[in-house]
TIVO-2410 file (N, C-alpha, C; in nm, 3 decimals):
# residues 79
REC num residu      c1      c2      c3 atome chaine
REC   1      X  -1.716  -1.407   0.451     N      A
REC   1      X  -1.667  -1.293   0.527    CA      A
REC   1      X  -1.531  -1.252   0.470     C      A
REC   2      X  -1.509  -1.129   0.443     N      A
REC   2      X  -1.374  -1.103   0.453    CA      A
REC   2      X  -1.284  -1.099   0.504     C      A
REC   3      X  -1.174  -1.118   0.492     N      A
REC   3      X  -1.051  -1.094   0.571    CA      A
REC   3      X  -0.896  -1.046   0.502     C      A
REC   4      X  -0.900  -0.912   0.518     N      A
REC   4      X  -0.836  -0.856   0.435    CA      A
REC   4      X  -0.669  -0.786   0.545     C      A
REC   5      X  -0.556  -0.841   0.456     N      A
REC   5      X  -0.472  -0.848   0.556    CA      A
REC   5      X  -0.378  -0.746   0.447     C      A
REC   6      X  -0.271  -0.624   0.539     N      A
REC   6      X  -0.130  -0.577   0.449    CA      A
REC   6      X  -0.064  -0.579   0.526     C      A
REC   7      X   0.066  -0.615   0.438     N      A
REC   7      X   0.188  -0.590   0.431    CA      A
REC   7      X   0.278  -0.519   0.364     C      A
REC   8      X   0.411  -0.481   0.445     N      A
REC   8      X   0.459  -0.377   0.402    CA      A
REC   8      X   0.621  -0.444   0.388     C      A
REC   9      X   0.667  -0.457   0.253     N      A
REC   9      X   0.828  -0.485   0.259    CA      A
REC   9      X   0.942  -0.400   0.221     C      A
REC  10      X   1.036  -0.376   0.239     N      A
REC  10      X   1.107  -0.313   0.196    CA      A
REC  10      X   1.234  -0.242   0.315     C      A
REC  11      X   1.314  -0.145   0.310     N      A
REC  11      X   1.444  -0.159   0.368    CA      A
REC  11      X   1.386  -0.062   0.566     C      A
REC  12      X   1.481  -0.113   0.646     N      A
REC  12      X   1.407  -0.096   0.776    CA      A
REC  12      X   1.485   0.043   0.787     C      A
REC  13      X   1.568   0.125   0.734     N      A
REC  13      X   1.658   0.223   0.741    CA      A
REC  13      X   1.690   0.268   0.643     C      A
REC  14      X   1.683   0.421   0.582     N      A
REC  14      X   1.753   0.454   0.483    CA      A
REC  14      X   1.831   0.587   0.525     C      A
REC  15      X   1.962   0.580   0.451     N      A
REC  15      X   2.068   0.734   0.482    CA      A
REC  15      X   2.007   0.852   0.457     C      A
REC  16      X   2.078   0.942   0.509     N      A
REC  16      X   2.046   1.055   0.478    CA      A
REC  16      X   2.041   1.111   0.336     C      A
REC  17      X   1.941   1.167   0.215     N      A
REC  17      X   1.950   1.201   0.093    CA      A
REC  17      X   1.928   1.038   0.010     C      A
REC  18      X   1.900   0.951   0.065     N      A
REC  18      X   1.938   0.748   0.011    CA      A
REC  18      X   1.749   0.838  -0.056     C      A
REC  19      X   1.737   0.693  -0.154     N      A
REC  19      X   1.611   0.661  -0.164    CA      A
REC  19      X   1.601   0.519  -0.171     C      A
REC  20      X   1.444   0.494  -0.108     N      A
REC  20      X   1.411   0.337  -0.094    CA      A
REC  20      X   1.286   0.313  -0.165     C      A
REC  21      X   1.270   0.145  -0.198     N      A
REC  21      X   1.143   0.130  -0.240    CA      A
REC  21      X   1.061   0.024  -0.162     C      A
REC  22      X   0.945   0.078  -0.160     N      A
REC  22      X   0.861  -0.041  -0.045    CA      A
REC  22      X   0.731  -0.068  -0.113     C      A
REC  23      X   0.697  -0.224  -0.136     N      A
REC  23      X   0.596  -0.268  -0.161    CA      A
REC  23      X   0.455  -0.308   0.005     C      A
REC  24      X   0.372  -0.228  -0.063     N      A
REC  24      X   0.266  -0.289   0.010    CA      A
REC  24      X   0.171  -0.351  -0.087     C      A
REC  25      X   0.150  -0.469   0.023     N      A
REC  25      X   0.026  -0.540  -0.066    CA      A
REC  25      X  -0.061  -0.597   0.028     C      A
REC  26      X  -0.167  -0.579  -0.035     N      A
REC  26      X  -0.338  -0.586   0.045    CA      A
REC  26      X  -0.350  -0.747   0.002     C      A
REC  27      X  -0.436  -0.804   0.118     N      A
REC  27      X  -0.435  -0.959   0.034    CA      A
REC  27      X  -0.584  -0.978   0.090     C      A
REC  28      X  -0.695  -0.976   0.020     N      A
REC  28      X  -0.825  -1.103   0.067    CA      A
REC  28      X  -0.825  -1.256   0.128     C      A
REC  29      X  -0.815  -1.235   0.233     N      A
REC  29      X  -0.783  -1.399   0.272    CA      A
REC  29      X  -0.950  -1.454   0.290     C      A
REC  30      X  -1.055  -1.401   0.267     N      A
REC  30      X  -1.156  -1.440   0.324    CA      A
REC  30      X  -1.263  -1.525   0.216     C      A
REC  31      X  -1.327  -1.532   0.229     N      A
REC  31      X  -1.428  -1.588   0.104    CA      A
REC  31      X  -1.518  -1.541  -0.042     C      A
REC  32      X  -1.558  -1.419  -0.012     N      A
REC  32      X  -1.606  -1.307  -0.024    CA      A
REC  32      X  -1.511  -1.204  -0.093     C      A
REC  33      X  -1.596  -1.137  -0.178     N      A
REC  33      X  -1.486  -0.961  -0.224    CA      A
REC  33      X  -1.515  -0.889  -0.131     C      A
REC  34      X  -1.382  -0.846  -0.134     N      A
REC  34      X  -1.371  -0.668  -0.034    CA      A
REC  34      X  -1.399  -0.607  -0.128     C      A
REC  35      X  -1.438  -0.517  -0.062     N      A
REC  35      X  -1.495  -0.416  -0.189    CA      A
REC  35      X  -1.470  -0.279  -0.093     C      A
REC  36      X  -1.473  -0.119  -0.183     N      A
REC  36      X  -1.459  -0.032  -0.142    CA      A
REC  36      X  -1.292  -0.023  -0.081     C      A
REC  37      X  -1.196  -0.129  -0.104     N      A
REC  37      X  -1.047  -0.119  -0.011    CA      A
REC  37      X  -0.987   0.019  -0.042     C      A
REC  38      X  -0.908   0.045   0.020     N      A
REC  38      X  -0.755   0.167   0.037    CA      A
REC  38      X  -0.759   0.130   0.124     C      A
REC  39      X  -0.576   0.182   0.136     N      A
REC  39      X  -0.469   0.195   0.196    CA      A
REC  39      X  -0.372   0.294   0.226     C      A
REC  40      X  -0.343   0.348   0.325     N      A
REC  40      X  -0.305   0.502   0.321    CA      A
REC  40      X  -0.178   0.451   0.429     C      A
REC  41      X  -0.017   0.473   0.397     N      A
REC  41      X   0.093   0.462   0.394    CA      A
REC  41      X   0.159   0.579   0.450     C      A
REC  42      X   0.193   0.600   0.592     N      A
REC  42      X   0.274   0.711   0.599    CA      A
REC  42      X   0.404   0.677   0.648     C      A
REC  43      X   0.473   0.759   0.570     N      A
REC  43      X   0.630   0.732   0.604    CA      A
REC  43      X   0.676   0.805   0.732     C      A
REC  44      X   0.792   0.786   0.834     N      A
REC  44      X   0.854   0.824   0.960    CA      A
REC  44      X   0.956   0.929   0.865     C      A
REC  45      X   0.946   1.004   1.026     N      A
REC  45      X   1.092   1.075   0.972    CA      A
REC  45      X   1.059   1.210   0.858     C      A
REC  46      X   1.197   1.246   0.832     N      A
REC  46      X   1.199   1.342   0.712    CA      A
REC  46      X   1.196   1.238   0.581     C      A
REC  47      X   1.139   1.157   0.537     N      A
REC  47      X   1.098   1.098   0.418    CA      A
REC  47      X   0.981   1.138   0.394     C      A
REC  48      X   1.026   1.168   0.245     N      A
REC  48      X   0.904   1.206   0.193    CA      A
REC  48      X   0.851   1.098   0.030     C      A
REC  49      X   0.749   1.061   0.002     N      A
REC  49      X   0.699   1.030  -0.094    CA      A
REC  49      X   0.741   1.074  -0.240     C      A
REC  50      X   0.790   1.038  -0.293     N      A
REC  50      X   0.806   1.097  -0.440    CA      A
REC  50      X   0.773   0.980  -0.547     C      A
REC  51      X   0.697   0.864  -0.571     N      A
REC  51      X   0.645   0.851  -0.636    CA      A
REC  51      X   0.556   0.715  -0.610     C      A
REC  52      X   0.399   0.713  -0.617     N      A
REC  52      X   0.377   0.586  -0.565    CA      A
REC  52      X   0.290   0.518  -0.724     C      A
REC  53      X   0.284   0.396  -0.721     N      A
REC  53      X   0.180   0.307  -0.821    CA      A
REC  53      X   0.109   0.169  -0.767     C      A
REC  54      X   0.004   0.154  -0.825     N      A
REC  54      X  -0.054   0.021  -0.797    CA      A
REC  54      X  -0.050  -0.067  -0.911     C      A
REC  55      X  -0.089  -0.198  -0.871     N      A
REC  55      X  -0.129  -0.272  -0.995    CA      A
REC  55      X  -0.296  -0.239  -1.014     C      A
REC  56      X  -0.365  -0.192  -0.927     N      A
REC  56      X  -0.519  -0.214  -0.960    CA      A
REC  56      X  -0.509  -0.070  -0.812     C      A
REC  57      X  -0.666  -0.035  -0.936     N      A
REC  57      X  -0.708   0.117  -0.878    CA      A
REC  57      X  -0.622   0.219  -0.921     C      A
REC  58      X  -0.588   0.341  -0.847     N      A
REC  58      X  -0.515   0.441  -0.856    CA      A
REC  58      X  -0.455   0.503  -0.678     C      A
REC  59      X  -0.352   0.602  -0.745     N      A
REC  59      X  -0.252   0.625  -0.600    CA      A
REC  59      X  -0.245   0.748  -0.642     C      A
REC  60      X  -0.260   0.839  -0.491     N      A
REC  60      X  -0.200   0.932  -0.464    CA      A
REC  60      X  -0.118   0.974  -0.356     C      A
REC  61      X  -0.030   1.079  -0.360     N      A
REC  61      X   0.075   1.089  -0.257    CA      A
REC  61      X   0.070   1.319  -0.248     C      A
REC  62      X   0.121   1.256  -0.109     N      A
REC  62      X   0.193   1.421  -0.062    CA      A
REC  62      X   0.268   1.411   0.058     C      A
REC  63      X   0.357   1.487   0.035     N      A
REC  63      X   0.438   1.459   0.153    CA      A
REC  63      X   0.527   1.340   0.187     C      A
REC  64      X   0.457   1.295   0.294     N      A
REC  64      X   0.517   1.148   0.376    CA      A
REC  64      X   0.394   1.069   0.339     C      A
REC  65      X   0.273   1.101   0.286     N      A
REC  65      X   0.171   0.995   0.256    CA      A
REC  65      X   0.141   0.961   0.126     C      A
REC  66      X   0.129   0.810   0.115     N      A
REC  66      X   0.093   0.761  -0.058    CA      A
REC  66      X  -0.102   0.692  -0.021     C      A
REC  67      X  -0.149   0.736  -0.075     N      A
REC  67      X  -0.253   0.675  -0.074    CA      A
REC  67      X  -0.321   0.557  -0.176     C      A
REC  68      X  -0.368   0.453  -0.175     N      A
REC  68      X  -0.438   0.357  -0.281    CA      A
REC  68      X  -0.538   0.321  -0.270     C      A
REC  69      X  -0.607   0.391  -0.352     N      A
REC  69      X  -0.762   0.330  -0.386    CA      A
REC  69      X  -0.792   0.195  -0.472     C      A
REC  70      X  -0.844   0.128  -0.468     N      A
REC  70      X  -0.825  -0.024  -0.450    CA      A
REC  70      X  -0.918  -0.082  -0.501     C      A
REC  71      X  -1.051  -0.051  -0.491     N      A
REC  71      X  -1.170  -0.107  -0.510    CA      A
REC  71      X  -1.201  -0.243  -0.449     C      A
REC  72      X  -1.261  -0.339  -0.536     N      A
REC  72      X  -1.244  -0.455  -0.482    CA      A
REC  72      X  -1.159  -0.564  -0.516     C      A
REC  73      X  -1.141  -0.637  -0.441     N      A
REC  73      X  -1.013  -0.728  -0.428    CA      A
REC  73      X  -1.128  -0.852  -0.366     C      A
REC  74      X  -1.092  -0.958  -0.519     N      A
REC  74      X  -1.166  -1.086  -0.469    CA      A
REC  74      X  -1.080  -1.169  -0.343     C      A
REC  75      X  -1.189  -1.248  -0.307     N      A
REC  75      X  -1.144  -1.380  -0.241    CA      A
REC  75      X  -1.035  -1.451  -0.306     C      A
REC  76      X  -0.945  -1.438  -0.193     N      A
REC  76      X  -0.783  -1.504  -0.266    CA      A
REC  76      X  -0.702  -1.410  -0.295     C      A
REC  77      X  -0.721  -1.320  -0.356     N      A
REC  77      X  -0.668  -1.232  -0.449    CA      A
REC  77      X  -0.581  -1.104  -0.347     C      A
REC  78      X  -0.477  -1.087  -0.415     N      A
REC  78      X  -0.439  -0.960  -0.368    CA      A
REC  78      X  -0.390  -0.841  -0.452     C      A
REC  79      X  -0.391  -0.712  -0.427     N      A
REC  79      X  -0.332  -0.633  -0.475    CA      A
REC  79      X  -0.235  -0.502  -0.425     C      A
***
């Protein structure tokens, strides 16, 4: 079975005009591949997105949202 868990790190506040960077990462805790994963990220506030990347799959963004297509992510494994 899968069990597919994210997290999100990075700063809890940024200034006005500041820029920040935040890692999310998807993790398989289960036995099994996830398969088919994304992750869709929206930021609070007047922040807006200006540039996102993955290690695996591809990302897109607009606005306040980064999106990641993911595919599958084995057992254990995260991305």
């Amino acid at each position: 079975m899968t069990d597919v868990s994210v997290t999100k790190s990075g700063p809890a506040a940024v200034s006005a005009g500041g820029t920040a960077t935040y890692q999310v990462t998807v993790t398989n805790n289960g036995d099994v591949p996830a398969t088919g994963v994304s992750v869709t990220d929206t930021l609070t506030g007047p922040a807006l997105v200006t540039n996102a990347a993955a290690d695996q799959g591809s990302c897109t963004f607009r606005g306040q949202t980064a999106t990641r297509a993911l595919g599958t992510i084995n057992a254990g494994d995260s991305a």
